[in-house]
C-alpha positions in Angstrom: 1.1 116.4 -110.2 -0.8 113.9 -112.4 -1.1 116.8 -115.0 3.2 116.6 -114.7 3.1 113.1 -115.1 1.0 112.9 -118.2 3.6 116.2 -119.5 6.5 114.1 -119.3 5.0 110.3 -120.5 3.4 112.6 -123.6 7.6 114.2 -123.9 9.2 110.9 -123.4 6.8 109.1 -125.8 7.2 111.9 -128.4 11.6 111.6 -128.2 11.3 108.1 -128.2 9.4 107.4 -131.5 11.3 110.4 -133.2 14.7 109.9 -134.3 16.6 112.2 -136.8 20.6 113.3 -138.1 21.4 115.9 -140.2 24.4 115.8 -142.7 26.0 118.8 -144.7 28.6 116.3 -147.1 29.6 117.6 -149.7 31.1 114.2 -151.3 27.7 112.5 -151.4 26.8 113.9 -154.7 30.8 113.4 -155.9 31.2 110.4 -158.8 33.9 108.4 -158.6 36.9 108.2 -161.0 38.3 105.0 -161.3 42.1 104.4 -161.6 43.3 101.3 -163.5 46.8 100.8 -162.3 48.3 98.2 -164.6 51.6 99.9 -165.4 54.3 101.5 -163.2 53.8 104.8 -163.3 53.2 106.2 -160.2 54.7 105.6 -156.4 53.4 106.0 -153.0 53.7 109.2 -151.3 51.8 108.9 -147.8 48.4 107.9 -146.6 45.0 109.8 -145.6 43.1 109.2 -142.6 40.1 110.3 -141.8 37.5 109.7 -138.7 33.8 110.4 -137.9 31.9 110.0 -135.2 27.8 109.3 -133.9 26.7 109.4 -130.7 23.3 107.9 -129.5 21.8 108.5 -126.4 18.3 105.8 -125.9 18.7 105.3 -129.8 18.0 108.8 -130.6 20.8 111.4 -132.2 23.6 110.5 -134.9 23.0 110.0 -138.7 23.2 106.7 -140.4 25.9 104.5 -141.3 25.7 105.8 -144.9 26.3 109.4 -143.9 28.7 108.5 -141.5 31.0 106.6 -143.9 30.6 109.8 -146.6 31.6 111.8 -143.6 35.0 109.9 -142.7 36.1 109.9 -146.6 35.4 113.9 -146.6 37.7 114.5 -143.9 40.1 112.0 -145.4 40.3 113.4 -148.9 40.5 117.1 -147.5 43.5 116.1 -144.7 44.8 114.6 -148.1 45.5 117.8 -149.6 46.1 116.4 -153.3 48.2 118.2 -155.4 48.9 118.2 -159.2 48.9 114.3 -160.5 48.1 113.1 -157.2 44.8 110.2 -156.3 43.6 108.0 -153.7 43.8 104.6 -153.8 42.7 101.6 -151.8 40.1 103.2 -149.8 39.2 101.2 -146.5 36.5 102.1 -144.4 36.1 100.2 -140.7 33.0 100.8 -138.5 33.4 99.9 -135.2 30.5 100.0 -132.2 31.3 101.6 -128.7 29.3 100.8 -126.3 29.4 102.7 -122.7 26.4 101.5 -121.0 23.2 99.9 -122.6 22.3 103.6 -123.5 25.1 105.5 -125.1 26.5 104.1 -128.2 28.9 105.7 -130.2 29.7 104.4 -133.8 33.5 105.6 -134.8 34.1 105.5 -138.5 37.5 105.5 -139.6 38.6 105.9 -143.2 42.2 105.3 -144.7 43.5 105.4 -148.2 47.0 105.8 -150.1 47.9 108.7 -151.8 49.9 108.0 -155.3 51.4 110.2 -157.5 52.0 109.8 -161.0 55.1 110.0 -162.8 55.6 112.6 -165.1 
């Protein structure tokens, strides 16, 4: 029993101190093209949304608010689906804390832009 005892403090110790996330974003290493629009050329077609999610359980589990944020602007330029002369403008990005009880927090992530196109 007190062998047990020592298992577990040693286990709960060990998940306690050790936290990690993993991402596999692909729009991490994407540069940004910036789109001056001072004439008008172009008109609003729609928007994009896009949402992420982390869940952590005594702190542990999730990624960081970094990789959470690329994570939300992936989905959202993919649901997207730009075609031809088309970009994404006025890129918002809200973070908002959910917590259940003073153990499980979830962090929601929710990205919207508009989707212009420009005249030909």
């Amino acid at each position: 029993m007190k062998k047990l005892l020592s298992v577990c403090a040693v286990t709960i110790a060990a998940m306690s101190l050790s936290s990690c996330g993993i991402t596999a974003n692909p729009a991490l290493g994407v540069s940004e093209t910036k789109v001056v629009l001072q004439q008008k050329n172009f008109h609003v077609v729609g928007q994009a949304y896009g949402q992420a999610r982390a869940v952590y359980i005594l702190g542990m589990g999730g990624i960081r608010k970094k990789a959470l944020r690329a994570n939300a602007i992936d989905e959202m330029s993919r649901n997207a689906r730009l075609t031809g002369s088309q970009a994404l403008v006025n890129t918002n990005v809200h973070i908002s804390n959910k917590f259940i009880t003073p153990f499980y927090r979830e962090l929601i992530c929710d990205a919207t832009a508009n989707v212009i196109e420009f005249d030909k």
